[in-house]
KOLTORZA-122732 format. One record per residue (C-alpha): residue number from 1; residue in three letters; x, y, z. Coordinates in Angstrom, 2 decimals. Example, Ala and Ser with C-alpha at 12.3 -4.5 7.8 and 13.67 -1.06 7.14 Angstrom:
2
+-----+--------+---------+---------+---------+
| num | residu |       x |       y |       z |
+-----+--------+---------+---------+---------+
|   1 |    ALA |   12.30 |   -4.50 |    7.80 |
|   2 |    SER |   13.67 |   -1.06 |    7.14 |
+-----+--------+---------+---------+---------+
***
This chain:
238
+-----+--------+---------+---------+---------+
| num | residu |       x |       y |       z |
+-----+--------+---------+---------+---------+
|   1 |    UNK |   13.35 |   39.25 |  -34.89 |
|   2 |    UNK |   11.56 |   39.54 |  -31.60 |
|   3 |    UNK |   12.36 |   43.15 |  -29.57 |
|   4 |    UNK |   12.93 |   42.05 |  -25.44 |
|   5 |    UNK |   13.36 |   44.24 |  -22.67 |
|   6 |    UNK |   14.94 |   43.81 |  -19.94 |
|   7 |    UNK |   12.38 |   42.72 |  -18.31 |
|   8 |    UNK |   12.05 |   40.26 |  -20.69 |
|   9 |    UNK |   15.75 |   38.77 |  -20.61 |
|  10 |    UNK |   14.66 |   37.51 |  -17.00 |
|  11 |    UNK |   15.83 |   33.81 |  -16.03 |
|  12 |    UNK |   12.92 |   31.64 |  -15.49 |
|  13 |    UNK |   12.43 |   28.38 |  -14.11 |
|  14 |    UNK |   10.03 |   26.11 |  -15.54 |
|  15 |    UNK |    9.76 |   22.99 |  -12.82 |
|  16 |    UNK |    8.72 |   19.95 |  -14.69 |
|  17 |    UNK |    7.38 |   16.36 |  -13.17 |
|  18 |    UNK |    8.01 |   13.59 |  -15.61 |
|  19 |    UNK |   10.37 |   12.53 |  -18.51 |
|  20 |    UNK |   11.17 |   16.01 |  -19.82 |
|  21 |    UNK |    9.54 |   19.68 |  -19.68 |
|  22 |    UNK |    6.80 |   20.92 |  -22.28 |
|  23 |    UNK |    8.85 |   21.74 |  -25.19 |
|  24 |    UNK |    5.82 |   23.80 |  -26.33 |
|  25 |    UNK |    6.20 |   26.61 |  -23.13 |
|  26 |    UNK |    9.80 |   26.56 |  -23.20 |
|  27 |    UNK |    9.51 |   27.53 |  -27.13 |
|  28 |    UNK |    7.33 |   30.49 |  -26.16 |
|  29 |    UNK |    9.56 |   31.86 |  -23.74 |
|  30 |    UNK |   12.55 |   31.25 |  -25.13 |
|  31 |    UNK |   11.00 |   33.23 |  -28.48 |
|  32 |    UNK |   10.29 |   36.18 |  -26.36 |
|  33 |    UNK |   13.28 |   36.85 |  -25.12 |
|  34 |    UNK |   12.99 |   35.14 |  -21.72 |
|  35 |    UNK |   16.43 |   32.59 |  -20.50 |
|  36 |    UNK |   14.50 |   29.49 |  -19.30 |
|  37 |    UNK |   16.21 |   26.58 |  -17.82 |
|  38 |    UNK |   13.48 |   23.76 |  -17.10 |
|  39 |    UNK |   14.77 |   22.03 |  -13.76 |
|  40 |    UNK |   13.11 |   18.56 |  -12.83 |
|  41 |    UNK |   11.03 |   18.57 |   -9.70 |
|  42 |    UNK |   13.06 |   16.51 |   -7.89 |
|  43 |    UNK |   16.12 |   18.63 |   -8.91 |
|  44 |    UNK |   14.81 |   22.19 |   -7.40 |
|  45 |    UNK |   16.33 |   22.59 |   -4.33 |
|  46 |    UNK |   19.40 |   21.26 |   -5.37 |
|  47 |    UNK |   19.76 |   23.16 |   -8.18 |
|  48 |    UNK |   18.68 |   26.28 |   -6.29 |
|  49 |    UNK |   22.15 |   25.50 |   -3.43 |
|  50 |    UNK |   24.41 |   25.30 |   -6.95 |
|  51 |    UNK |   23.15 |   28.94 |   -8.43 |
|  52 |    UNK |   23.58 |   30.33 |   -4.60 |
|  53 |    UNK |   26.87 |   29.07 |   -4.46 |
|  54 |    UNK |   27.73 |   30.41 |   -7.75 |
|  55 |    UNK |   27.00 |   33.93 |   -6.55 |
|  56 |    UNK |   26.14 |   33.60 |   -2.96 |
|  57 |    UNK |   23.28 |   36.28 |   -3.44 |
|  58 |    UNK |   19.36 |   35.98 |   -4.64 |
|  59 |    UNK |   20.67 |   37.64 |   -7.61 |
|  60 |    UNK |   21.55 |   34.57 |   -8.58 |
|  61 |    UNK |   17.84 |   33.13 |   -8.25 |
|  62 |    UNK |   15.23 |   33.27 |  -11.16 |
|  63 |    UNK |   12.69 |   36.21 |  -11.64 |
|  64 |    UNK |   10.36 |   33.79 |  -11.77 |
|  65 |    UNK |    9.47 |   29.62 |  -10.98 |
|  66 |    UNK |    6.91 |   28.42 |  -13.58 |
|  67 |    UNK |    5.64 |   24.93 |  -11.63 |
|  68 |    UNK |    4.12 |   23.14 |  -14.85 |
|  69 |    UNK |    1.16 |   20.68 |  -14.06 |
|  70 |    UNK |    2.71 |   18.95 |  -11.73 |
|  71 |    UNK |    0.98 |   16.22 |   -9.48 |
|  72 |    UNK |   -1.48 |   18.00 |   -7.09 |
|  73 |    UNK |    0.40 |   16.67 |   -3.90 |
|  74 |    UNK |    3.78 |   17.18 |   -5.05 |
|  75 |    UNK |    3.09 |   20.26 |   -6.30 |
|  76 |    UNK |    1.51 |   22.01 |   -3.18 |
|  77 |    UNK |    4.72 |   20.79 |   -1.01 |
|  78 |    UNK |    7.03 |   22.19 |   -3.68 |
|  79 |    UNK |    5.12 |   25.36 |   -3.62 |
|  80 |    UNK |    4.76 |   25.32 |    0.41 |
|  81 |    UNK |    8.39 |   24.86 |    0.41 |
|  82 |    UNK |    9.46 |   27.36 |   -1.96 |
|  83 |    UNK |    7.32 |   30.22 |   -0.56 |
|  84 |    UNK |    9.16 |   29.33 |    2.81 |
|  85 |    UNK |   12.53 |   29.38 |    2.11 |
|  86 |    UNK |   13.20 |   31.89 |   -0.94 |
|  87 |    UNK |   11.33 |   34.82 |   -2.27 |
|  88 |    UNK |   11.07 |   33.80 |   -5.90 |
|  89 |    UNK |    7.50 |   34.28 |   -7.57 |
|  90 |    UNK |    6.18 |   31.54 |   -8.15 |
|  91 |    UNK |    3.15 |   30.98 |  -11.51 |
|  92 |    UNK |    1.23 |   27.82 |  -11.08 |
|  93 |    UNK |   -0.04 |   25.85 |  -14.11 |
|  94 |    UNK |   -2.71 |   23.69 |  -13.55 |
|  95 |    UNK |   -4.92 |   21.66 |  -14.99 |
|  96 |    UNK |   -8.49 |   22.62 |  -15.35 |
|  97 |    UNK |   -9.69 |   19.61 |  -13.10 |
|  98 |    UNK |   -7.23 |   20.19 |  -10.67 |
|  99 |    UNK |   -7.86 |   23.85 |  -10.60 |
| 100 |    UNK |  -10.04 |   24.08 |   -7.41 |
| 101 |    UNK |   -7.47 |   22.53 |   -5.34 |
| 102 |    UNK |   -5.29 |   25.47 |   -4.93 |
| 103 |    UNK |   -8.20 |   27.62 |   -4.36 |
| 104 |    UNK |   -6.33 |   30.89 |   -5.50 |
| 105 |    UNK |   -7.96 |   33.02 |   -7.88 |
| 106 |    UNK |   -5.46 |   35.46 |   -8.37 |
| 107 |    UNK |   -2.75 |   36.23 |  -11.67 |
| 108 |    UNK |   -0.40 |   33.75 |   -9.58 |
| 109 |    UNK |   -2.39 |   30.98 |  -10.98 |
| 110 |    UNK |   -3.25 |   29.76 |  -14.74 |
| 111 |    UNK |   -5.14 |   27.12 |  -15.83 |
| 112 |    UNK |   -4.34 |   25.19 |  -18.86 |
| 113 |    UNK |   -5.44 |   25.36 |  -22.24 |
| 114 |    UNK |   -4.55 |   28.78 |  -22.59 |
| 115 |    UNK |   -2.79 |   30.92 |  -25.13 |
| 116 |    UNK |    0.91 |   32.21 |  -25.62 |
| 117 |    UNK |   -0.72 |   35.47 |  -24.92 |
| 118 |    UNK |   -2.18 |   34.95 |  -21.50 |
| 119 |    UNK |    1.04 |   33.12 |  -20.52 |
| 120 |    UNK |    3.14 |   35.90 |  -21.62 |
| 121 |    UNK |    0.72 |   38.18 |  -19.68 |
| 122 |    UNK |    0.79 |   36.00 |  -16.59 |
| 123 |    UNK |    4.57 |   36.06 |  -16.31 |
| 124 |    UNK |    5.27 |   39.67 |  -17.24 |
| 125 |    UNK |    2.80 |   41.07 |  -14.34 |
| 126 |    UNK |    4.13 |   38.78 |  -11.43 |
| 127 |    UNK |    7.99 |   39.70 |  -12.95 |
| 128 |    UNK |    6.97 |   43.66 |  -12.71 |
| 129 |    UNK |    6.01 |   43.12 |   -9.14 |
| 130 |    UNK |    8.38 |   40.58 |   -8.05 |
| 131 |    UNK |   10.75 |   42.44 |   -4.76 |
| 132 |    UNK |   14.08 |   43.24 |   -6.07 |
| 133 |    UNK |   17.46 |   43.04 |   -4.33 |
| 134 |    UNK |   17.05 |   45.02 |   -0.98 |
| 135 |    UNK |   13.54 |   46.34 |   -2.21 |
| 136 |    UNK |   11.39 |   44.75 |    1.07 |
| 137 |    UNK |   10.69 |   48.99 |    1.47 |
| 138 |    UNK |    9.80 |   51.45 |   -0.89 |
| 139 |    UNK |   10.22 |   54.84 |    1.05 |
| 140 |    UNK |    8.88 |   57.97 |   -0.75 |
| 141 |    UNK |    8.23 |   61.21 |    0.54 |
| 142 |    UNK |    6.99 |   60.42 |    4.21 |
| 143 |    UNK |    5.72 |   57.27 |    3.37 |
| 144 |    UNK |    7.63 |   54.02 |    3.67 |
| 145 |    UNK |    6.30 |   50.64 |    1.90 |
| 146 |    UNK |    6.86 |   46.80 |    3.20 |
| 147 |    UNK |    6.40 |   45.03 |    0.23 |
| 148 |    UNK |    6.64 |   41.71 |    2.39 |
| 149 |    UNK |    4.92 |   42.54 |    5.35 |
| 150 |    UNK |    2.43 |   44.49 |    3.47 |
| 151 |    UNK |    2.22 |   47.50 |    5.69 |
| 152 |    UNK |    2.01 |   51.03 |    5.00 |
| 153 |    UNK |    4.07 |   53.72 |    7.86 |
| 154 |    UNK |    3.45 |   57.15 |    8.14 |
| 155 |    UNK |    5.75 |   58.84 |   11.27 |
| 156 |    UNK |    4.04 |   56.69 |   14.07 |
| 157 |    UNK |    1.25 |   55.23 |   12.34 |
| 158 |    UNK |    0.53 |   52.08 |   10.63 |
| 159 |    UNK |   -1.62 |   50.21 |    8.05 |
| 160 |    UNK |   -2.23 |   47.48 |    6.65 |
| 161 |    UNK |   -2.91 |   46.58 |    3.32 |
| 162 |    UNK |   -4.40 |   43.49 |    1.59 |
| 163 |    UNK |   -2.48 |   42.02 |   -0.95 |
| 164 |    UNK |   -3.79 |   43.89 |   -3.72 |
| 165 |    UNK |   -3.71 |   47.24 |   -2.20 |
| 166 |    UNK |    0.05 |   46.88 |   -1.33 |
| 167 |    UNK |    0.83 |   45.79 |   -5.42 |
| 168 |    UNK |   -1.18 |   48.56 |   -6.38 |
| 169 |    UNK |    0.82 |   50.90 |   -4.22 |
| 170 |    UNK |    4.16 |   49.41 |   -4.63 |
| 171 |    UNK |    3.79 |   49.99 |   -8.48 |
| 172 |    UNK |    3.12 |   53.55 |   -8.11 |
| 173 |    UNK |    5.47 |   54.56 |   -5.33 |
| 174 |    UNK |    8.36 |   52.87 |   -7.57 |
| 175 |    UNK |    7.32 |   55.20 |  -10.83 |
| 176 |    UNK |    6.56 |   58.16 |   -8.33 |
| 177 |    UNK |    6.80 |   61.09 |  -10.41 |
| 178 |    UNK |    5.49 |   59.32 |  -13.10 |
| 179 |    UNK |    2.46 |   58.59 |  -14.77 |
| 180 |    UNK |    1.25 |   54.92 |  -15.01 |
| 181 |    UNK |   -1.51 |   53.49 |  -17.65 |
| 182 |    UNK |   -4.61 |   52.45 |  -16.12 |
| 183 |    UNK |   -4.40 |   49.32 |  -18.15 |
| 184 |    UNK |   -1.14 |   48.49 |  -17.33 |
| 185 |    UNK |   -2.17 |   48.75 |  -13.79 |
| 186 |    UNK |   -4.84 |   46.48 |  -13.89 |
| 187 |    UNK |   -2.64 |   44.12 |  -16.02 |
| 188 |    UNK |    0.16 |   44.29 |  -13.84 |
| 189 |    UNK |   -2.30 |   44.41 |  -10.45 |
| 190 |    UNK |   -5.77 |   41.66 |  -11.89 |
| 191 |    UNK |   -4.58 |   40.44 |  -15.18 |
| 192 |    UNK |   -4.35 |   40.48 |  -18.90 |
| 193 |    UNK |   -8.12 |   39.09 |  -18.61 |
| 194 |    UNK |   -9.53 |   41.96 |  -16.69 |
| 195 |    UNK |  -11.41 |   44.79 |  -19.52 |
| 196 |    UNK |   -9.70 |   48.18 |  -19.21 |
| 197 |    UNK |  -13.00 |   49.47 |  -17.99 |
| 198 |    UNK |  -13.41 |   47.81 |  -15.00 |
| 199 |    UNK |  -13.89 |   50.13 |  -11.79 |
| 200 |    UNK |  -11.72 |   47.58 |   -9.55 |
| 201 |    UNK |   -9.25 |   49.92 |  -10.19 |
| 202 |    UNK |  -10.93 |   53.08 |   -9.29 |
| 203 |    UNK |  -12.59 |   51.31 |   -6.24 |
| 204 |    UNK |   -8.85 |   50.29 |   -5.06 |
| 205 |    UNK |   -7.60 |   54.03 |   -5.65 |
| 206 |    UNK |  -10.50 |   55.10 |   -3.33 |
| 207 |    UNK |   -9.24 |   52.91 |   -0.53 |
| 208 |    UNK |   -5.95 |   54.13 |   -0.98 |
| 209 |    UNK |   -6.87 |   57.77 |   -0.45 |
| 210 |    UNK |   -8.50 |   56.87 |    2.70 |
| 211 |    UNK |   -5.22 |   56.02 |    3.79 |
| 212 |    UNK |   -2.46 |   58.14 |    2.42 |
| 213 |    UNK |   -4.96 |   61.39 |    1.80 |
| 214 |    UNK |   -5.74 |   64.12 |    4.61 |
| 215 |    UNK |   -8.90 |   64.98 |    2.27 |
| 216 |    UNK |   -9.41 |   62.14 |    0.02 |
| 217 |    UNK |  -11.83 |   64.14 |   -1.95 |
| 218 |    UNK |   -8.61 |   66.67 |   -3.36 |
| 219 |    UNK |   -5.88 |   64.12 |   -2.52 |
| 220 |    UNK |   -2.01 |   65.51 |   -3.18 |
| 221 |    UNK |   -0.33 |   62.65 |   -3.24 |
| 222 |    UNK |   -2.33 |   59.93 |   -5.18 |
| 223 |    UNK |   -3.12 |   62.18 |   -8.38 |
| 224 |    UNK |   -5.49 |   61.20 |  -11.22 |
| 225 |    UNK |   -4.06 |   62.10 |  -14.94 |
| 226 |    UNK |   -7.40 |   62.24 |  -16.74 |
| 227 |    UNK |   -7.84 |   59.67 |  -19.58 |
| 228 |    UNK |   -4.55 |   58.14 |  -18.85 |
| 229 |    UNK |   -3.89 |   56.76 |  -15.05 |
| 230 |    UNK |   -2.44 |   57.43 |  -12.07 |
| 231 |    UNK |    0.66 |   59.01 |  -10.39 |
| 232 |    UNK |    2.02 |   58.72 |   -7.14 |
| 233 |    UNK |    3.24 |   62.34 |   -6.31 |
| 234 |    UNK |    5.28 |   63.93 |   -3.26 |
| 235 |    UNK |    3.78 |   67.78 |   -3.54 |
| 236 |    UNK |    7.11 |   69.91 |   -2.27 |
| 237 |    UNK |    6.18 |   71.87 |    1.39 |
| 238 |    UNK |    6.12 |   74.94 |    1.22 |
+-----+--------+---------+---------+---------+
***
């Protein structure tokens, strides 16, 4: 019998063009614990009105909208749309040919063949970091977090962060107190495909320092835990 989380009892969309979804990827998710309800690509919106209604919140949304290989065209204006008008995260499968359309590079994109492993990989990561309810800003210690805007405040001062910087951050500020895996950071940040030795993560901590650190060289608030991660502390003033 297959253990789930709670992450992993997340409602998923899979968005399907055609006849009927791949019975194949809704097996997969389905076996890990996942509630998947394929939805037709002409259906979406529609669909999406009926589970608003139902609760009249975007609790009522999925964690996450799989778009399945659908026709290049279609698929970008379904993808346009949805980024407009909700805040689900969104996991494009594509097609190798059809790949260097989208021109993304990032864990918000995989290209087909691939395993049940890297799917399962792709879905958990952009679930972790997917806003929840009222969750725009993380606020710890004197730092406060825009998750959409992708700004960092301090008192009267402001930054701003690329996209990577702010997932980085927003992991760690939400476990603050807490120490988090280097892989699971890079998992959760790059990838299941990115080794557990790669120094993107260290260079990314760097550039965080700059920002949140006084003396980035003895920083108090972004803390290394040798041969284990990171942690995101808030030293008490004394």
């Amino acid at each position: 019998m297959v253990q789930t989380s709670e992450q992993e009892k997340a409602f998923l969309w899979v968005i399907f063009d055609g006849p009927s979804p791949d019975a194949h990827l809704l097996q997969i998710l389905r076996r890990h614990g996942f509630r998947v309800e394929a939805v037709a690509v002409d259906s979406v919106f529609s669909a999406l009105r009926t589970r608003r209604s139902q609760g009249g919140s975007r609790k009522q949304e999925p964690a996450l909208a799989i778009l399945d290989r659908l026709n290049a065209s279609r698929g970008m204006e379904l993808y346009q749309q949805l980024q407009r008008r909700t805040r689900i995260p969104i996991l494009l499968i594509v097609d190798r040919e059809s790949a260097p359309l989208w021109d993304r590079r990032d864990d918000g994109v995989l290209v087909a063949p691939f395993s049940a492993r890297r799917l399962l990989h792709r879905v958990r990561a952009l679930i972790v970091e997917s806003p929840e309810e009222g969750e725009d800003a993380i606020e710890v210690g004197p730092f406060r977090l825009n998750t959409v805007r992708q700004v960092l405040q301090r008192g009267d001062s402001i930054y701003c962060l690329t996209p990577k910087q702010c997932r980085l951050l927003a992991i760690l500020m939400r476990r603050a107190g807490h120490v988090v895996p280097r892989r699971d950071l890079i998992r959760w940040v790059w990838g299941a495909e990115t080794p557990a030795r790669s120094r993107t993560l260290d260079v990314h901590i760097r550039w965080l320092r700059r920002i949140l650190e006084e003396d980035p060289a003895h920083p108090r608030y972004l803390e290394t835990v040798r041969r284990v991660g990171y942690r995101f502390r808030v030293p008490q003033e004394t």
